[in-house]
C-alpha positions as CSV (number, residue, x, y, z in Angstrom):
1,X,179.5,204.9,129.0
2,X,177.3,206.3,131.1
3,X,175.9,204.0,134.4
4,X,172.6,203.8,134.7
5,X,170.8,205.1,138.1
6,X,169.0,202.3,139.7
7,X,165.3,203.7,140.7
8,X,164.7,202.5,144.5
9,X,161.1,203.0,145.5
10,X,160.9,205.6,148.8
11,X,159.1,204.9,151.6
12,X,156.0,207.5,151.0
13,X,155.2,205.6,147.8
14,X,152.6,203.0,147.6
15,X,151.7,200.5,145.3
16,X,147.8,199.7,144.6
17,X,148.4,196.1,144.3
18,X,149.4,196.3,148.2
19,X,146.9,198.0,149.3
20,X,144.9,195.7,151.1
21,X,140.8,196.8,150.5
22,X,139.9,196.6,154.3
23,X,138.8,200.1,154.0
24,X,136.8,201.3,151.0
25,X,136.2,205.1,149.6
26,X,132.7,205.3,149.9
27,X,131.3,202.1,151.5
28,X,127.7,201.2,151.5
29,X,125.5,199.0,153.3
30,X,122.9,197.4,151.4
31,X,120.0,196.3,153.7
32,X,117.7,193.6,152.6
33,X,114.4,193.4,154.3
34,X,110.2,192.6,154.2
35,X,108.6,196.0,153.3
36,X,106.6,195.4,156.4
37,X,109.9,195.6,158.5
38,X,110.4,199.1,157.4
39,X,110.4,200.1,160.3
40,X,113.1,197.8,161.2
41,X,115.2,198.9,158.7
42,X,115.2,202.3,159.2
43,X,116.1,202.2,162.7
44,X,119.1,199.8,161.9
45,X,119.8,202.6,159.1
46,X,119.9,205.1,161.9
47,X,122.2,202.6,164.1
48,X,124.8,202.9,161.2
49,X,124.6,206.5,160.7
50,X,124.9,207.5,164.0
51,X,127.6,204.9,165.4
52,X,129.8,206.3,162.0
53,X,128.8,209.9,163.1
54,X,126.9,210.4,159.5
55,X,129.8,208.9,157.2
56,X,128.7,205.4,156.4
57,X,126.0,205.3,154.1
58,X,123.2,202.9,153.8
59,X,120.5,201.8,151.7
60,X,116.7,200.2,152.0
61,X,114.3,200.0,149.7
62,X,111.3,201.0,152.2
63,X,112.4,204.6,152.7
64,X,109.9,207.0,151.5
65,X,111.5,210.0,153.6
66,X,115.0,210.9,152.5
67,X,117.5,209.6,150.0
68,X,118.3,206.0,151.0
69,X,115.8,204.6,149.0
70,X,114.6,204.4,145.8
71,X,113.7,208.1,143.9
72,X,110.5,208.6,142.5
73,X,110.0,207.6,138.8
74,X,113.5,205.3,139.3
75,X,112.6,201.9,138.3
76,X,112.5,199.7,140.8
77,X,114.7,196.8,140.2
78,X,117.3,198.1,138.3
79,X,117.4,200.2,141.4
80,X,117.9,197.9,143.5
81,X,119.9,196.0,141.4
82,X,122.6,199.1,141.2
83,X,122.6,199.1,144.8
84,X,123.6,195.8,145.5
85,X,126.4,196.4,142.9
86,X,127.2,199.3,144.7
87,X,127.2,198.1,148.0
88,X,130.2,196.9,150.0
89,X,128.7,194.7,152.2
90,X,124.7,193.5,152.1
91,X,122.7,193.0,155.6
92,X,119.7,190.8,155.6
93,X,117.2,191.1,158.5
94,X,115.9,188.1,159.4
95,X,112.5,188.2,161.1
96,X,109.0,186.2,161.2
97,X,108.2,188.4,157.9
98,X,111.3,187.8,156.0
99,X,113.0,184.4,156.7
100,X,110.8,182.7,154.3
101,X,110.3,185.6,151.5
102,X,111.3,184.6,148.3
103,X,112.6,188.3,147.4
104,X,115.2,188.5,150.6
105,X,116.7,185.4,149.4
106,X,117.0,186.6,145.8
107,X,118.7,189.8,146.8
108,X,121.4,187.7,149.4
109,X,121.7,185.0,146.3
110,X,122.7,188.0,144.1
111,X,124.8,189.8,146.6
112,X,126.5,186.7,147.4
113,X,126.0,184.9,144.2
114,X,127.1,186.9,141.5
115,X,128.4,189.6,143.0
116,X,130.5,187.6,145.6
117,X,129.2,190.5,148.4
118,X,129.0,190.0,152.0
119,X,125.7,189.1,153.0
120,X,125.4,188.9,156.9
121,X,122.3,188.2,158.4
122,X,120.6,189.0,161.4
123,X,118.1,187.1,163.1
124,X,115.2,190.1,164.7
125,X,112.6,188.6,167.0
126,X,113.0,184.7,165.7
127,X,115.6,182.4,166.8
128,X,118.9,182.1,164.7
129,X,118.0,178.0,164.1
130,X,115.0,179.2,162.5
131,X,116.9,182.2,160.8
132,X,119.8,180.2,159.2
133,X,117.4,177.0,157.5
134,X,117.7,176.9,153.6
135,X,120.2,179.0,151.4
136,X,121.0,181.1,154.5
137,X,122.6,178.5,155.8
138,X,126.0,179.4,153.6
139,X,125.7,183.3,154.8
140,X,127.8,184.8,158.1
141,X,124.6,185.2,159.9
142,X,124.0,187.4,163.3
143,X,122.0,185.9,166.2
144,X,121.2,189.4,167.0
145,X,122.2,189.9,170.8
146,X,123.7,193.0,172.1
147,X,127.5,191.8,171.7
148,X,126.9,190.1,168.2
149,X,125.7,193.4,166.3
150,X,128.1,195.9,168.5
151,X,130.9,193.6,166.3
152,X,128.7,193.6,163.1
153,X,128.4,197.7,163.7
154,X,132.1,198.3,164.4
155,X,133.7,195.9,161.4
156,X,130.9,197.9,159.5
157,X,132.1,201.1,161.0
158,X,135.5,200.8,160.4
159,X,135.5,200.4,156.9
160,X,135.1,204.0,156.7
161,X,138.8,205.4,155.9
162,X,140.1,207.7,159.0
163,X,136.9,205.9,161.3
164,X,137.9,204.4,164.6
165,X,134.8,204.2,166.4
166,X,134.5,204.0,170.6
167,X,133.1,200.4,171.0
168,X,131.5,201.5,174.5
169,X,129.6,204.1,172.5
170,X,128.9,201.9,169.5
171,X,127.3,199.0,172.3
172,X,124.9,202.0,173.9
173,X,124.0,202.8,170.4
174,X,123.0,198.7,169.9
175,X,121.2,198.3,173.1
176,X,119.2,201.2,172.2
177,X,117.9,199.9,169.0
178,X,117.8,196.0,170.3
179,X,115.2,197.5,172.5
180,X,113.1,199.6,169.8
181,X,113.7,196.4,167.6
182,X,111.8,194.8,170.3
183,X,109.0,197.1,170.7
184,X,108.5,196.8,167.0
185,X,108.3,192.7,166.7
186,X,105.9,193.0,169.7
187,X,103.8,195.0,167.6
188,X,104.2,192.7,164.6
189,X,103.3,189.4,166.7
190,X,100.3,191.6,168.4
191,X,99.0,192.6,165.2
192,X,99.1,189.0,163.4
193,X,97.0,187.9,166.9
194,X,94.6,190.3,166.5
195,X,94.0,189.3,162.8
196,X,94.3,186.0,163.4
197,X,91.5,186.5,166.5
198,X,89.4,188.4,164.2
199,X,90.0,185.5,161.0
200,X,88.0,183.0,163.7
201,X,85.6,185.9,164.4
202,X,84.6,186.4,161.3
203,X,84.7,182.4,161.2
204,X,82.2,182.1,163.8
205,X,80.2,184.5,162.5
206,X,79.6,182.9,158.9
207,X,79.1,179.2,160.0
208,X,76.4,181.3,162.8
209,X,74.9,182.6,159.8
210,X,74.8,179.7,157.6
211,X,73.2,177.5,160.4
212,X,70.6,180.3,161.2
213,X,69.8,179.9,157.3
214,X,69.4,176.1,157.6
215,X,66.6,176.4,160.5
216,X,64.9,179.5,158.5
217,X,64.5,176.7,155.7
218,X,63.7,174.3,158.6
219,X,60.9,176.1,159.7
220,X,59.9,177.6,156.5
221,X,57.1,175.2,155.3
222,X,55.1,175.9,158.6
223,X,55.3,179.5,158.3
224,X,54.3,179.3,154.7
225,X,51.2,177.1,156.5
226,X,50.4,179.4,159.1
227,X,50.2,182.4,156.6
228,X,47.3,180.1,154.5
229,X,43.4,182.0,154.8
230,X,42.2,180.8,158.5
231,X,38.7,178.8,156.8
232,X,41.1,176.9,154.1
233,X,42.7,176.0,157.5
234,X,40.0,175.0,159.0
235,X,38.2,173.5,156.8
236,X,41.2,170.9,155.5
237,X,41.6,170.1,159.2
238,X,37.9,169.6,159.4
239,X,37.0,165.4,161.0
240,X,33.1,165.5,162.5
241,X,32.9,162.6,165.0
242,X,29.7,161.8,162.9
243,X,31.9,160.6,160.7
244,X,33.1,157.5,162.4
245,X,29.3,156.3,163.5
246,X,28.7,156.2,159.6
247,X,31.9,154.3,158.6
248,X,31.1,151.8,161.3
249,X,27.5,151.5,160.3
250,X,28.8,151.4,156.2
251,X,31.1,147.7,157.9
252,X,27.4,146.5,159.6
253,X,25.2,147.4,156.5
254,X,27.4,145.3,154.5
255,X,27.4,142.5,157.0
256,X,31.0,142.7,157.2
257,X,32.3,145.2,160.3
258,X,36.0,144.3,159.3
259,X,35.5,147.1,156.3
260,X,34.5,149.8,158.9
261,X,37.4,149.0,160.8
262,X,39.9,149.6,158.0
263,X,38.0,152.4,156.2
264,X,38.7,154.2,160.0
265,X,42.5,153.1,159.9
């Protein structure tokens, strides 16, 4: 009878179910922002690309300029909808334009939801107790200082297989966008003061106008008056002193001088 060879497994084999998925084959972060943090987003983009020297990918809806948004004649939200499928971990920038937006807290309720994603977000511009009210309460969220998003940017990073990025490089990389990122809230909160200055402006302007209207109907009758034919004028406002010796002389004629006196009042 012949013995059977027992099958050891060698050392160079692996089993999937051991594999532990710190490290995925093509990750991709999804961000999630306001279109009107574009701007925003794409410099973050560009914080990931170049801290990963090109080789972890990202996505945002607002680009218009290469390929990480969404291609022309795609439709929209099944585009989006892909993406967050796709994605291995979904950031959500957190500024004065987002924190409230109904759409940024549909795409981390999906990510996080459904999809059981990582959603991490990052307060830009606006305090993190402002940032992490309502459903974003639940979410890993970022208070977006300099030490705060070097870690966010090297657990990111590192999910790359064969990546092992310099952390003193990857912090020079954050401070440099922490400052653009401040440059470009500036802008946003000089911006909503200068429409807000011109809102009371224009204000002004129409309660000016509307009490201008009021004393053009003021003064209206007059001006009608004053544009009547001179005699008509005259002649209504007409009262010959003659006038009152006859009344008075009417009251003596009539032996009663009490009926002068009140014809003249």
């Amino acid at each position: 009878m012949a013995q059977k060879k027992k099958i050891t497994p060698s050392e160079n084999d692996v089993n999937p179910s051991d594999v532990i998925g710190s490290k995925t084959k093509h990750p991709l972060v999804f961000i999630s922002h306001d279109t009107r943090d574009a701007d925003l987003a794409e410099q973050f983009s560009s914080l990931l690309k170049n801290a990963s020297a090109g080789a972890l990918k990202s996505f945002r809806s607002s680009d218009k300029k290469g390929a990480q948004g969404i291609e022309y004649g795609q439709e929209w939200y099944p585009a989006i909808m892909d993406k967050i499928d796709e994605a291995s971990d979904v950031v959500c920038l957190l500024t004065q334009h987002s924190v409230d937006r109904p759409w940024i807290l549909y795409e981390a309720g999906v990510a996080k939801g459904k999809l059981d994603k990582k959603v991490i977000g990052i307060a830009i511009g606006i305090p993190l107790s402002t940032a992490i009210t309502g459903p974003f309460a639940q979410f890993q969220n970022n208070d977006g200082d300099s030490d705060s998003i070097t870690k966010l940017v090297l657990e990111l990073v590192r999910k790359v297989p064969g990546l092992d990025p310099d952390p003193t490089l990857v912090k020079q990389l954050v401070d440099g966008f922490i400052v653009k990122a401040v440059e470009i809230t500036e802008k946003y909160k000089n911006q909503i003061l200068t429409t807000d200055k011109s809102d009371k402006e224009g204000e002004n302007s129409v309660a000016k106008l509307f009490e201008e209207v009021k004393i053009m109907f003021d003064s209206l009758p007059s001006k009608i008056e004053n544009r009547l034919d001179p005699e008509i004028r005259r002649r209504r406002r007409k009262f010959h002193p003659m006038m009152f010796e006859e009344i008075m002389h009417f009251g003596f004629v009539n032996e009663d001088p009490n009926i002068g006196f009140l014809m003249l009042l």
